[in-house]
DOFI-921571 format. One record per residue (C-alpha): residue number from 1; residue in one letter; x, y, z. Coordinates in steps of 0.25 Angstrom, whole numbers, plus 5000, padded with zeros to 4 digits. Each point is the difference from the previous one (the first is absolute). Last residue first. Layout:
BEGIN
(atom NUM; 'a'; (X; Y; Z))
...
This chain:
BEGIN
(atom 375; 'x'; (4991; 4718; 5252))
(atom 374; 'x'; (4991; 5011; 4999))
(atom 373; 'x'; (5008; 5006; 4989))
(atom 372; 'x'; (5000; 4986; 4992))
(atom 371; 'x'; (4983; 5000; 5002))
(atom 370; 'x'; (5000; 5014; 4995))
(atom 369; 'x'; (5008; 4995; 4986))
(atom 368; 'x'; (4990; 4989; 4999))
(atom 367; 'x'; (4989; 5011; 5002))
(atom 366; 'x'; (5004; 5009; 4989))
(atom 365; 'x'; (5004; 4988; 4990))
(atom 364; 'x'; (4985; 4995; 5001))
(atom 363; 'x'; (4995; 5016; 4998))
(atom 362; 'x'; (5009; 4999; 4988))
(atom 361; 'x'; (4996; 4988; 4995))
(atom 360; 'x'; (4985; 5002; 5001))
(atom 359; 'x'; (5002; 5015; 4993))
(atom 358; 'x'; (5003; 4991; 4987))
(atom 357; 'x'; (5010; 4993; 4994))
(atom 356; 'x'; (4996; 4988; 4991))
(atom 355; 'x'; (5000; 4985; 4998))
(atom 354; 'x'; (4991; 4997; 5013))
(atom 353; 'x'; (5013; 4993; 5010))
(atom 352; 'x'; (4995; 5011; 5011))
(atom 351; 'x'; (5014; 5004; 5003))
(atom 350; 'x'; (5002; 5004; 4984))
(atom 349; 'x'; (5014; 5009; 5004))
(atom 348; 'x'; (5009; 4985; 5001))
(atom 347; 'x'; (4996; 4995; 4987))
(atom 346; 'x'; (5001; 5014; 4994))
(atom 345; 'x'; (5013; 5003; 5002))
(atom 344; 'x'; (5002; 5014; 4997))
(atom 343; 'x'; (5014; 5006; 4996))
(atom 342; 'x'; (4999; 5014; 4995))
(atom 341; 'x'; (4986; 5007; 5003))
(atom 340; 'x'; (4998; 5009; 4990))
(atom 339; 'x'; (4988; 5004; 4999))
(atom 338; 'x'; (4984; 4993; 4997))
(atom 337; 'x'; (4994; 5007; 5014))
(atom 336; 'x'; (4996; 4985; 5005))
(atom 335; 'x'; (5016; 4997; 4997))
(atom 334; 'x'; (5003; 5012; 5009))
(atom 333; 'x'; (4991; 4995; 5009))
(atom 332; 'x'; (5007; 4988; 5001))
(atom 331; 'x'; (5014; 5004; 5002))
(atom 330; 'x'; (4994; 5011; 5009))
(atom 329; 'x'; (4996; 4988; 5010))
(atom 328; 'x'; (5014; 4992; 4997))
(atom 327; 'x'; (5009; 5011; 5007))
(atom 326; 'x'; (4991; 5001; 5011))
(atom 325; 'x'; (5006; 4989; 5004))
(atom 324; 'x'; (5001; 4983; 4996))
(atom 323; 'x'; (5016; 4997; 4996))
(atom 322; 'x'; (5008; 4993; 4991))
(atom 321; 'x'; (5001; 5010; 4991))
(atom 320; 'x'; (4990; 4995; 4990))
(atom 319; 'x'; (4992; 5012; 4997))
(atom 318; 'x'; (4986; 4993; 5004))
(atom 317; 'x'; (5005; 4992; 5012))
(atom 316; 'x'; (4987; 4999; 5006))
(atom 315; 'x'; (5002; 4985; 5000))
(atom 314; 'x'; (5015; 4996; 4999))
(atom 313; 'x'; (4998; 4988; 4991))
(atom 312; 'x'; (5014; 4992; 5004))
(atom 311; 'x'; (5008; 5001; 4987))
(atom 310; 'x'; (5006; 4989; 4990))
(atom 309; 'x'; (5013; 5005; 4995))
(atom 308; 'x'; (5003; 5009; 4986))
(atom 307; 'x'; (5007; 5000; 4986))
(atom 306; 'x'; (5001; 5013; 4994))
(atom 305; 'x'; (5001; 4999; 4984))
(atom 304; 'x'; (5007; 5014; 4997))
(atom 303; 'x'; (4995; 5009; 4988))
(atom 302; 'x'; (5004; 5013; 4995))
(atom 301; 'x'; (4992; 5008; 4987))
(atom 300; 'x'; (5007; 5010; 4993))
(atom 299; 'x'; (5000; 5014; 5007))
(atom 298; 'x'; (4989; 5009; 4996))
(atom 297; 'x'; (5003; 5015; 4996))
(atom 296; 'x'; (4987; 5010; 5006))
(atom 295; 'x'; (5010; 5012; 5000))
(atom 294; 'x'; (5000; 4997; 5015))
(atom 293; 'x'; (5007; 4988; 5001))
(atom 292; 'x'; (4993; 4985; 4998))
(atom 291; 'x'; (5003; 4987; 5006))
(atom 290; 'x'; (4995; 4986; 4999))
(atom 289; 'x'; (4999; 4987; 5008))
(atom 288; 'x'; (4994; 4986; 4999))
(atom 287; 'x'; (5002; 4990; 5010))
(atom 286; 'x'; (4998; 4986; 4997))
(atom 285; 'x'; (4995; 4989; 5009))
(atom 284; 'x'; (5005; 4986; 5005))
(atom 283; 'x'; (4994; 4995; 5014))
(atom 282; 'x'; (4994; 4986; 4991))
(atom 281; 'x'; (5006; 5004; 4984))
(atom 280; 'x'; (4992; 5011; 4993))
(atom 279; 'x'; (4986; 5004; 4994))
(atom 278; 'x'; (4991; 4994; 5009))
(atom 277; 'x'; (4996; 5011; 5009))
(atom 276; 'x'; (5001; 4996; 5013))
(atom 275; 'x'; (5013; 5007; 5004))
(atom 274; 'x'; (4996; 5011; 4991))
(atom 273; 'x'; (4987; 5006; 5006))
(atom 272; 'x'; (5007; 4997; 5014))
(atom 271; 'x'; (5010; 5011; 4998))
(atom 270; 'x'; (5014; 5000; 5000))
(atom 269; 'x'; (5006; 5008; 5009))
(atom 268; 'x'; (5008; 5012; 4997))
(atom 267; 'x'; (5009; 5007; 5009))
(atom 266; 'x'; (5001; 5014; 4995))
(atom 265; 'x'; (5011; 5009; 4997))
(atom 264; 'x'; (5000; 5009; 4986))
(atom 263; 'x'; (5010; 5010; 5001))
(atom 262; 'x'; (5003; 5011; 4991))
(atom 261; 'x'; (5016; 5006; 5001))
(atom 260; 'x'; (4997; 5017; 5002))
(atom 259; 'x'; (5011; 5000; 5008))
(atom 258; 'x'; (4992; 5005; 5009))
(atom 257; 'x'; (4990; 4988; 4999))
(atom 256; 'x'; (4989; 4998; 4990))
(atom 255; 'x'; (4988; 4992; 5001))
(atom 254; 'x'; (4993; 4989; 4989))
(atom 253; 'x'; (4985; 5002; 5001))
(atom 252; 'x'; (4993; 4987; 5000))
(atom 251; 'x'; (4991; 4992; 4991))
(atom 250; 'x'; (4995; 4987; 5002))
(atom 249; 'x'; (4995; 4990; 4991))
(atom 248; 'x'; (4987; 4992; 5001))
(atom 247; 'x'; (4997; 4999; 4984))
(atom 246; 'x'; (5011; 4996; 4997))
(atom 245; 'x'; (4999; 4986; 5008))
(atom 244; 'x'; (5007; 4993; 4990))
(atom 243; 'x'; (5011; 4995; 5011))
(atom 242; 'x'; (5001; 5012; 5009))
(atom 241; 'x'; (4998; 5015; 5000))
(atom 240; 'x'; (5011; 5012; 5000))
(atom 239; 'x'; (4999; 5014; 4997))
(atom 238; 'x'; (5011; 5010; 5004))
(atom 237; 'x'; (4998; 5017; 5000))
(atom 236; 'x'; (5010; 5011; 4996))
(atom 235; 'x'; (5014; 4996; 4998))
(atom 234; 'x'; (5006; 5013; 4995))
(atom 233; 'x'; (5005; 5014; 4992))
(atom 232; 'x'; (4998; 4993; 4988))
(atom 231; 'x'; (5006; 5008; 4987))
(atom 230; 'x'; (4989; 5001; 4987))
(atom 229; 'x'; (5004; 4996; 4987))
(atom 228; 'x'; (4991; 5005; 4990))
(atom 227; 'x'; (4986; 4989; 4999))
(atom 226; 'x'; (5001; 4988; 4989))
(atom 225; 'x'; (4985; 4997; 4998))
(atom 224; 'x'; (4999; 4986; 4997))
(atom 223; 'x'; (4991; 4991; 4987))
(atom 222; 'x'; (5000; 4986; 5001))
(atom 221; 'x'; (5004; 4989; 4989))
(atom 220; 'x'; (4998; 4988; 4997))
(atom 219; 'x'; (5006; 4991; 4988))
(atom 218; 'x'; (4993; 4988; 4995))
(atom 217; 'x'; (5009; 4989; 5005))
(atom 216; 'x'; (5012; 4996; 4991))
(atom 215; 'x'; (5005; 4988; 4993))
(atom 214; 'x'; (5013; 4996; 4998))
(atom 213; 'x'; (5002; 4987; 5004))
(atom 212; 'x'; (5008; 5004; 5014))
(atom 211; 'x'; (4986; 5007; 5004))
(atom 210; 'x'; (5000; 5017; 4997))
(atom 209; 'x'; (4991; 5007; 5010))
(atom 208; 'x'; (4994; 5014; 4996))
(atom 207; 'x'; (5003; 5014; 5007))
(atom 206; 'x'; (4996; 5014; 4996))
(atom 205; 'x'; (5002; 5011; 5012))
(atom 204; 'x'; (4996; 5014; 4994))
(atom 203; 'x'; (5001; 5014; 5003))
(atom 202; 'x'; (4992; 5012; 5005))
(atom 201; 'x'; (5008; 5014; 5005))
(atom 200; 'x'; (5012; 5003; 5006))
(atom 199; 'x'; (5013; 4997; 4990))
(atom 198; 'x'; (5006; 4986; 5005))
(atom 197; 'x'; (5015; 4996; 5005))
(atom 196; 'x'; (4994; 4998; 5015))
(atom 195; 'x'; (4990; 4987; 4994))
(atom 194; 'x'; (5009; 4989; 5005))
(atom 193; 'x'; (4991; 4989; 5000))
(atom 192; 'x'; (5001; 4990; 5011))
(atom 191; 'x'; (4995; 4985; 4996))
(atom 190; 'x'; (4995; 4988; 5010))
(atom 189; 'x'; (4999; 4988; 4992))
(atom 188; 'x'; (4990; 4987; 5004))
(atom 187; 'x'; (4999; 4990; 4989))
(atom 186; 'x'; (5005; 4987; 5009))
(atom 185; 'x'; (5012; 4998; 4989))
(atom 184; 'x'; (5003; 5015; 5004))
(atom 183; 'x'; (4998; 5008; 4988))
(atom 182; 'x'; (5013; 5007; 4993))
(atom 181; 'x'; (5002; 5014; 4998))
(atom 180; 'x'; (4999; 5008; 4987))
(atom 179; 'x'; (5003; 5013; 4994))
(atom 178; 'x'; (4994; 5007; 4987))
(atom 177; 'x'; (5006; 5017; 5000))
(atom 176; 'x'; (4990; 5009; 4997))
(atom 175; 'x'; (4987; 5004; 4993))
(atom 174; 'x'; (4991; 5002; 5013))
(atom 173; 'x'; (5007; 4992; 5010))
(atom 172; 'x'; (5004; 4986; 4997))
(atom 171; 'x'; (4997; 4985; 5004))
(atom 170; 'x'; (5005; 4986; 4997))
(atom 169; 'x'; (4997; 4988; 5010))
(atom 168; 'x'; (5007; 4987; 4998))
(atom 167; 'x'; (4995; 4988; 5000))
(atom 166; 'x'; (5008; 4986; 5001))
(atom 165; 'x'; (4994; 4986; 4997))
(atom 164; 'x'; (4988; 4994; 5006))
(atom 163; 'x'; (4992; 4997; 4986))
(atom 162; 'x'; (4989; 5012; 5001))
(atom 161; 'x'; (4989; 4996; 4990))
(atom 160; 'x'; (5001; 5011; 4989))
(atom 159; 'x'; (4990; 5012; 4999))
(atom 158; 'x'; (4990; 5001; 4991))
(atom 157; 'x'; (5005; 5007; 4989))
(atom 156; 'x'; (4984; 5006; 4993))
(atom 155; 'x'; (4995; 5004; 4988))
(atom 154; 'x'; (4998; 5013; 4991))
(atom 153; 'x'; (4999; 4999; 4985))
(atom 152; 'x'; (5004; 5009; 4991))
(atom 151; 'x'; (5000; 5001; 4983))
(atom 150; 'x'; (5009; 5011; 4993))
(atom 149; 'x'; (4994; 5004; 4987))
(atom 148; 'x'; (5007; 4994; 4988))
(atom 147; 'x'; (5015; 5004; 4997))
(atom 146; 'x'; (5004; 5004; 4985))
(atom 145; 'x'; (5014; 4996; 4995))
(atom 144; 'x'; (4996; 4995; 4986))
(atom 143; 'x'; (5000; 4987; 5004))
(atom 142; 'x'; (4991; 5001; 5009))
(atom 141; 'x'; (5003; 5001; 5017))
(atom 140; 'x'; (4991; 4993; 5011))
(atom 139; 'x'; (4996; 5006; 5014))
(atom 138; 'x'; (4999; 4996; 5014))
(atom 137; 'x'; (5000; 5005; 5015))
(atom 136; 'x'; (5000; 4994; 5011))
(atom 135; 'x'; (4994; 5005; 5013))
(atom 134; 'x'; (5004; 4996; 5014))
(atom 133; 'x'; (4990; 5000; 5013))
(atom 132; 'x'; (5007; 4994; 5012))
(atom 131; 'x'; (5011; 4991; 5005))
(atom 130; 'x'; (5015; 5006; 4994))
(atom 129; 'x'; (5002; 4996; 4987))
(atom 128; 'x'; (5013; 4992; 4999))
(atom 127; 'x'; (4994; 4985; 4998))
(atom 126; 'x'; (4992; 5007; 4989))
(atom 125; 'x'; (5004; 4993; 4988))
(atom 124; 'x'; (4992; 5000; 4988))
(atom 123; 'x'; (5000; 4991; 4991))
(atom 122; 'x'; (4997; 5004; 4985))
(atom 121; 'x'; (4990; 4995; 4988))
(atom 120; 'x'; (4997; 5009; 4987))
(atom 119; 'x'; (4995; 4994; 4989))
(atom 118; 'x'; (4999; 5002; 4985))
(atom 117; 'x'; (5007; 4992; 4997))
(atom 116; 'x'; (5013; 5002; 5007))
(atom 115; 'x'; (4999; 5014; 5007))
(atom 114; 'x'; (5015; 5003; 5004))
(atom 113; 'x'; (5002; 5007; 5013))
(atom 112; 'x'; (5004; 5012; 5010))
(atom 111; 'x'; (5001; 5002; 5017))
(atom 110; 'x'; (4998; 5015; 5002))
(atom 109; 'x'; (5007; 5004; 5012))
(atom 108; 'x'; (4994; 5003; 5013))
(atom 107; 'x'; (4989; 5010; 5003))
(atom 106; 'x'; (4987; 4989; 5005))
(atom 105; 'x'; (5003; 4990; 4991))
(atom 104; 'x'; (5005; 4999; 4986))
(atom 103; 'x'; (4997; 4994; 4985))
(atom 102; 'x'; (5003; 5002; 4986))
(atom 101; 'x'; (4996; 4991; 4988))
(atom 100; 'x'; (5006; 4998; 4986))
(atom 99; 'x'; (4998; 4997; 4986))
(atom 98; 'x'; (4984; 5004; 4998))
(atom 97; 'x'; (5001; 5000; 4985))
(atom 96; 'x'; (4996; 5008; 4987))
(atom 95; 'x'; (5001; 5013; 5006))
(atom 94; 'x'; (4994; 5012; 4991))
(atom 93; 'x'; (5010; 5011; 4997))
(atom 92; 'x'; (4997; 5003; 4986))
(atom 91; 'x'; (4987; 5003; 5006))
(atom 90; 'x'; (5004; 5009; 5009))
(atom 89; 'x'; (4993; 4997; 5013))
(atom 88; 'x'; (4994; 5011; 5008))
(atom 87; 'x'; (5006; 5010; 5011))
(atom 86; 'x'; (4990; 5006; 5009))
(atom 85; 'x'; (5001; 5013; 5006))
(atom 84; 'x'; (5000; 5005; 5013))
(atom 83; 'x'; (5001; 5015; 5003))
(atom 82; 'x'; (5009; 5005; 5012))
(atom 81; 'x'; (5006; 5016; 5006))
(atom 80; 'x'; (5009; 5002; 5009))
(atom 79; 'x'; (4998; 5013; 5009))
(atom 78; 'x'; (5010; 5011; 4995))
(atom 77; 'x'; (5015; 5000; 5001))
(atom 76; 'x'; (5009; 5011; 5004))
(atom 75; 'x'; (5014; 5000; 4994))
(atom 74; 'x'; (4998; 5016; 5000))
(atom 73; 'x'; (5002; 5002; 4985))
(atom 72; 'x'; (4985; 4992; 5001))
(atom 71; 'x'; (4997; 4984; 5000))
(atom 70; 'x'; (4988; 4994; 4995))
(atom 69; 'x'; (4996; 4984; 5003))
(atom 68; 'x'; (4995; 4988; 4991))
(atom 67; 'x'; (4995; 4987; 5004))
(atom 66; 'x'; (4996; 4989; 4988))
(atom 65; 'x'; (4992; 4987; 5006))
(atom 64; 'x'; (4999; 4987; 4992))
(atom 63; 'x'; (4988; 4990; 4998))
(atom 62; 'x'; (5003; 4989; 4990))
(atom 61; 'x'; (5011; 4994; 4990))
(atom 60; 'x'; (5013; 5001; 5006))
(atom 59; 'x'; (5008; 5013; 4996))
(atom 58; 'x'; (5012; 4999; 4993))
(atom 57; 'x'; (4992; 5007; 4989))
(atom 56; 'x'; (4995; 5012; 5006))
(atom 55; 'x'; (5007; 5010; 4997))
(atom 54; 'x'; (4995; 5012; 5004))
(atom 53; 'x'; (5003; 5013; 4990))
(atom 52; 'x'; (5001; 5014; 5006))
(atom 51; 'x'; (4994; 5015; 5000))
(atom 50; 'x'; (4999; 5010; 5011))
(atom 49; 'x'; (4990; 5011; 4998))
(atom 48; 'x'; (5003; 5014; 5007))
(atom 47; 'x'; (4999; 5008; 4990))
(atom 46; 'x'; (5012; 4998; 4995))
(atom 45; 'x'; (5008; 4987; 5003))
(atom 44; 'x'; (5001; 4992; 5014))
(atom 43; 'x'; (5014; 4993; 4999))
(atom 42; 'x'; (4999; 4984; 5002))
(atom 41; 'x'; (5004; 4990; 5009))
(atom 40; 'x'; (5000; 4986; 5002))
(atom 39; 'x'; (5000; 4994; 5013))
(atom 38; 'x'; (5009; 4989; 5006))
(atom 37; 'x'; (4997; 4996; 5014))
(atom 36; 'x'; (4986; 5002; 4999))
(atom 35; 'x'; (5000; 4986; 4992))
(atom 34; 'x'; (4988; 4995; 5006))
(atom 33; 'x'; (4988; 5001; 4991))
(atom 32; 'x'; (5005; 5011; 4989))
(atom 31; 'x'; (5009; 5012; 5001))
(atom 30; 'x'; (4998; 5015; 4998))
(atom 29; 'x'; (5010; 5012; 5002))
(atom 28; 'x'; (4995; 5015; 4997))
(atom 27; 'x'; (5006; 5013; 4995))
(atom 26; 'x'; (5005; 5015; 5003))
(atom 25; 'x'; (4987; 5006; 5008))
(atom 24; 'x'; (5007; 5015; 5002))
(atom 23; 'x'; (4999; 5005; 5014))
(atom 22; 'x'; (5001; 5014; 5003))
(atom 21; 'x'; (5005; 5004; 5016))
(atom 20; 'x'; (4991; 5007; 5011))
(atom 19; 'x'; (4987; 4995; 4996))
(atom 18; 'x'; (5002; 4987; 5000))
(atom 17; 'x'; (4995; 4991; 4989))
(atom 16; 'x'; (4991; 4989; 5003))
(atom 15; 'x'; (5003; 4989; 4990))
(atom 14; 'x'; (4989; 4991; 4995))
(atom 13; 'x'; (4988; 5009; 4996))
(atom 12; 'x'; (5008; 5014; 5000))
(atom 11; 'x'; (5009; 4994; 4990))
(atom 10; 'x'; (4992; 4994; 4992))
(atom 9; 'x'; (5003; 4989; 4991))
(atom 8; 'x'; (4992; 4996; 4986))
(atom 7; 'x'; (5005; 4986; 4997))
(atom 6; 'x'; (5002; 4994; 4989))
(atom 5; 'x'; (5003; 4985; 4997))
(atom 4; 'x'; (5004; 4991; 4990))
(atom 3; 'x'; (4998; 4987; 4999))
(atom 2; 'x'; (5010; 4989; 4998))
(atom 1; 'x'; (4998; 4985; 4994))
């Protein structure tokens, strides 16, 4: 079957000329559905009317779409142009058979067989999909060549029962290179990613888990914004909690010398919240530490298990150092105030055993340190 076509093309309709140079519209290209990759092309003849025959008979029976675009003696193109058309059944091309059946998930290759009898039966294997929503795809042949419409169903991969062996992690930036590290057998894995080769700008860090059968976790992905590199001039400020106490950390400026060397120096004490806390061996607990420079650049996270003796309860002690002074009374008004007051023991700063700290503790802390001076 071919039709053929006219079409009436004006130049100042698709091509704007420029006024400084005459532009002559030469020809066009078109091509159908898909196959950009080879146009056709044909000469525009007088009057501006370009004429061509489409052939039509390699073409599957149903909807089709023909593009079409001008170009000028300047190798510029104007806006493509689209018309559906449908193509019917010849009727000395009317199939007598169903003969074969085609099939594929997702974008992967089509799978193809025989129809016996009318019936068309298949097993699909789906250990390889990944755990989510999938879609497969379906669609039988005549045998005249002529496809039906395609059919799609969506279903779900649910994901495989772990089975113990090893996993590994795979993860990529963006489009680039696939690279792999092995999981600890108690699933923990710390990974640095060198990001100094990237452009500035928004990039993206796709991950997925691989078991030793095959199968893969959905993938994730998180979205980063790669800043220019920068040059730190220093170790600004340090911040440090204990146990999974987050929520109580300290922050303290980090000073420089004359050397300009940065020098963080502080006895540390760990505090009563984590020594009754539960959430680690008897006289056991972790200290957590991180630094940061003053471009805003965090270090990675440090940690250290501390172990510690039973202490004496010094009461009115309230910065730990051993000692009941004056020291102690701005410890707790500071802690009043809400600032930074570094080390605080709370057990020995509550004197009046009531849960909190109040002006009552720091009047009961004034007069047991006048009673010391009058001794």
């Amino acid at each position: 079957m071919r039709k053929t076509i006219f079409l009436t093309l004006l130049a100042c309709g698709l091509i704007a000329p420029r006024a400084s140079a005459v532009r002559l519209l030469l020809g066009g290209e078109y091509w159908i559905d898909g196959n950009y990759n080879a146009p056709s092309t044909v000469a525009i003849g007088k009057g501006g009317v370009m004429q061509f025959s489409l052939d039509a008979t390699t073409l599957s029976e149903g909807l089709h779409t023909l593009y079409y675009r001008a170009f000028d003696s300047a190798g510029f193109y104007s806006p493509v142009q689209s018309w559906l058309f449908y193509r019917g059944q010849l009727a000395n091309q009317r199939a007598t058979a169903v003969t074969t059946y085609e099939y594929w998930t997702d974008q992967n290759a089509h799978q193809t067989g025989t129809v016996v009898g009318n019936e068309v039966q298949f097993t699909l294997d789906a250990s390889t999909l990944s755990e989510g929503l999938h879609t497969l795809h379906y669609r039988l042949m005549d045998n005249q060549g002529h496809y039906s419409p395609i059919q799609s169903w969506l279903f779900y991969r649910a994901a495989a029962a772990y089975t113990g062996g090893k996993r590994t992690l795979e993860y990529w930036i963006d489009n680039g290179e696939l690279k792999k590290e092995a999981i600890p057998d108690d699933g923990s894995l710390k990974l640095a990613i060198d990001g100094s080769a990237l452009a500035e700008g928004l990039h993206t860090l796709c991950y997925r888990i691989r078991e030793e059968g095959g199968h893969l976790s959905p993938q994730q992905q998180w979205m980063f914004y790669r800043r220019a590199p920068q040059q730190a001039t220093r170790i600004s400020w340090v911040r440090y909690w204990w146990n999974n106490h987050e929520d109580k950390a300290v922050q303290a400026e980090v000073e420089a010398d004359e050397d300009g060397n940065c020098l963080f120096a502080q006895q540390l004490t760990v505090p009563e919240y984590a020594r009754n806390d539960g959430w680690s061996d008897e006289r056991l607990a972790r200290l957590f530490i991180i630094f940061g420079d003053d471009l805003g650049h965090t270090s990675a996270l440090q940690w250290a298990d501390v172990r510690y003796p039973e202490i004496q309860v010094l009461l009115g002690d309230a910065n730990g150092d051993g000692r009941v002074d004056i020291a102690d009374v701005m410890t707790l008004l500071n802690r009043m105030a809400g600032r930074n007051t570094g080390n605080f023991v709370e057990q020995q700063a509550d004197l009046n055993r009531d849960g909190r700290i109040t002006m009552t503790d720091v009047v009961t802390l004034i007069t047991l340190i006048n009673l010391q001076i009058e001794e």
